[in-house]
C-alpha angles and dihedrals in degrees: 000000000000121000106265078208091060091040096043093047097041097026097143091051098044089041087056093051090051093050089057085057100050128342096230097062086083087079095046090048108040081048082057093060098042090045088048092045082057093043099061097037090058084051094055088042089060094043093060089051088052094050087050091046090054094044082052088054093054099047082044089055093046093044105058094034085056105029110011137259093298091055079064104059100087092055092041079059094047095044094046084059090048090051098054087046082058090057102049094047086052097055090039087063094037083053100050092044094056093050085042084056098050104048080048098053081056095050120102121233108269110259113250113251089250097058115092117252119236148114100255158008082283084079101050111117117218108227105178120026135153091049098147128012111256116235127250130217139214093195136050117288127235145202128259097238084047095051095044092054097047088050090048096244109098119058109186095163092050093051088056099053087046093051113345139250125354091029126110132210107209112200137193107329095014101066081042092057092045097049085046086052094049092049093042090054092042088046094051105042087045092063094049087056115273122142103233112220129180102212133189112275085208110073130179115253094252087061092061090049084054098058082036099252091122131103092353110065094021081134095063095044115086104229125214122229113229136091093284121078100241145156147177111261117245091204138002096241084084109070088020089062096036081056088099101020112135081026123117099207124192128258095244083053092082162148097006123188118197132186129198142177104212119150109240133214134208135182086205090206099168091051115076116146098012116106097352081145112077131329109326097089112028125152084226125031135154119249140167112221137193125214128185131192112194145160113270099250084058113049104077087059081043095057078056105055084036105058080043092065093053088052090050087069095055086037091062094041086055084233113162108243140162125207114230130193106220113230117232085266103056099038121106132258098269117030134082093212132010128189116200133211126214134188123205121253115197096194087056089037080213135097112253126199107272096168143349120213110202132188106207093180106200095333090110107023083069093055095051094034095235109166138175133207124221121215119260096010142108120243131011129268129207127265124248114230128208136195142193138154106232080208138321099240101208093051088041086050092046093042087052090049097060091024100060098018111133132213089259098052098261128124127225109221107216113265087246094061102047100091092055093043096040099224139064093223142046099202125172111278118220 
């Protein structure tokens, strides 16, 4: 969450880089300073009473040593009322922090000073096209569910009657593609110094509090009955970035970079109506993510490095991409800046999001209390987290489908990727 400190010193400025994220903030946020303001008047209410209580005992104390128990009677009285003033006052705190704490647990990360302010998507600023040249073709495109199911490795029709809509069956050389994919993208951000992980898929409730899911996007979790509270991961920067949470590292601890295969699932509740057709929107997906945890003064050059690896993945398949700075209205939840990532789809003849690589700074790192401790210096300061999907597998499956198909039906596999998934060509099978 961000610092109330931050929000209540500097209330007119936060106020303005909410606003840039959604309009409606400006309510939450102007309720959060009225509530604070409260807050510490009511402190300060209840350490004057303390201060009374401790000058009674006293008188208590002096009284009956001088003059006996009776000479005491008037100042008992006086110090039972203070006490149920005390009460009150108390509840009255407790009260107003946890309204405080949960209008925080609702409010966005702050943009960075560097992202573009505006309400959409409309307001993104491409910053690297024309990586790649994007291919051209004699003979009419298609689309990657079409070509899948014409090559025998995608089933659409038998996943739904598994288990339902937005699900996929892949079949024969097409699991094979996808696990080639998984092990090619493992293999590569290892070498370039990631510690790889295989986390649970099934986290506790807390966990997701801490990565700011919850409560936000509850809707969108799939949440599992029992007498735990438990759900599916939607990512695996969630349990990859709570690995540490309650923990004071030091500051030669870090930074740390992790990777991790984990499928993913998604209810995808806002999104009714939008990619029913093939890969891009699935409630569950495969997808290799990178998470960093860094010192503060690094994490902006991190978020670099970071969103380059990624690249280096499309890079490697010779897939035709272009890097975007997300504008204060299209971020999520949780980051300061975001870079996407978008592969080209010729069917679409448009770019469509592949990854998004996000610096949270201590956002997180607050809700889950993850501090670090610099040498030779009083105190503890908060972690900075970073995020990336390195990349996501079934956009990366369905990318390499319309960009390599060929006029007779076949796929060419990237030359990359040929010694994992032992052929240079997936080609219908009679």
């Amino acid at each position: 969450m961000i610092d109330i400190k931050f929000l209540t010193d500097n209330f007119e400025e936060t106020k303005k880089r909410l606003v840039s994220r959604n309009k409606k903030l400006e309510e939450s946020a102007q309720k959060i300073f009225t509530l604070q303001s409260e807050y510490k008047t009511a402190l300060q209410e209840l350490e004057n009473e303390r201060s009374k209580r401790n000058e009674i005992s006293k008188k208590i104390g002096m009284l009956r040593a001088k003059e006996g128990p009776q000479a005491a009677e008037e100042a008992l009285k006086e110090a039972n009322n203070l006490k149920v003033k005390m009460q009150n006052i108390e509840e009255r705190t407790n009260s107003l922090k946890a309204q405080i704490e949960e209008i925080m647990l609702t409010i966005p990360n702050l943009p960075d000073i560097s992202v573009p302010v505006g309400p959409d998507e409309t307001a993104n600023i491409v910053v690297k096209e024309n990586t790649l040249p994007i291919p051209k073709f004699d003979f009419e495109v298609k689309d990657h569910h079409a070509i899948g199911e014409a090559l025998g490795i995608l089933d659409f029709d038998t996943a739904s009657k598994l288990s339902g809509s937005r699900f996929a069956l892949l079949r024969g050389q097409g699991s094979r593609l996808e696990r080639s994919l998984i092990n090619f993208m493992l293999d590569l951000h290892v070498k370039n110094g990631y510690t790889e992980f295989m986390p649970p898929a099934i986290v506790n409730a807390d966990v997701l509090y801490g990565t700011g899911q919850l409560p936000k996007f509850k809707e969108d979790m799939y949440h599992l009955e029992g007498e735990e509270d438990q759900y599916l991961i939607s990512t695996a920067e969630i349990p990859l970035t709570n690995m540490y949470r309650g923990q004071v590292l030091k500051e030669t601890d870090l930074p740390k970079a992790f990777c991790a295969y984990t499928p993913c699932f998604r209810k995808e509740a806002g999104s009714y109506g939008k990619d029913t057709r093939g890969l891009i929107r699935n409630h569950q997906f495969n997808k290799v993510e990178l998470v960093w945890l860094s010192k503060p003064e690094e994490s902006m050059d991190i978020l670099e490095k970071m969103t380059q690896e990624a690249e280096l993945v499309l890079q490697t398949l010779n897939l035709p991409y272009r890097r975007v700075l997300l504008s204060s209205g299209d971020m999520g939840f949780s980051s300061a800046k975001t870079y996407d990532l978008e592969v080209w789809f010729p069917s679409q003849n448009c770019f469509r999001e592949i990854s998004s690589c996000s610096n949270c700074l201590d956002f997180q790192a607050r809700r889950m209390n993850l501090r670090y401790k610099k040498e030779g210096q009083k105190g503890t300061e908060y972690v900075h987290t970073l995020n990336g999907s390195g990349i996501a597998v079934g956009r990366t499956f369905a990318a390499i489908l319309e960009n390599y198909q060929q006029a007779d039906g076949s796929v060419l596999i990237p030359p990359a990727l040929r010694t994992y998934f032992g052929s240079d060509k997936i080609e219908i099978t009679k």
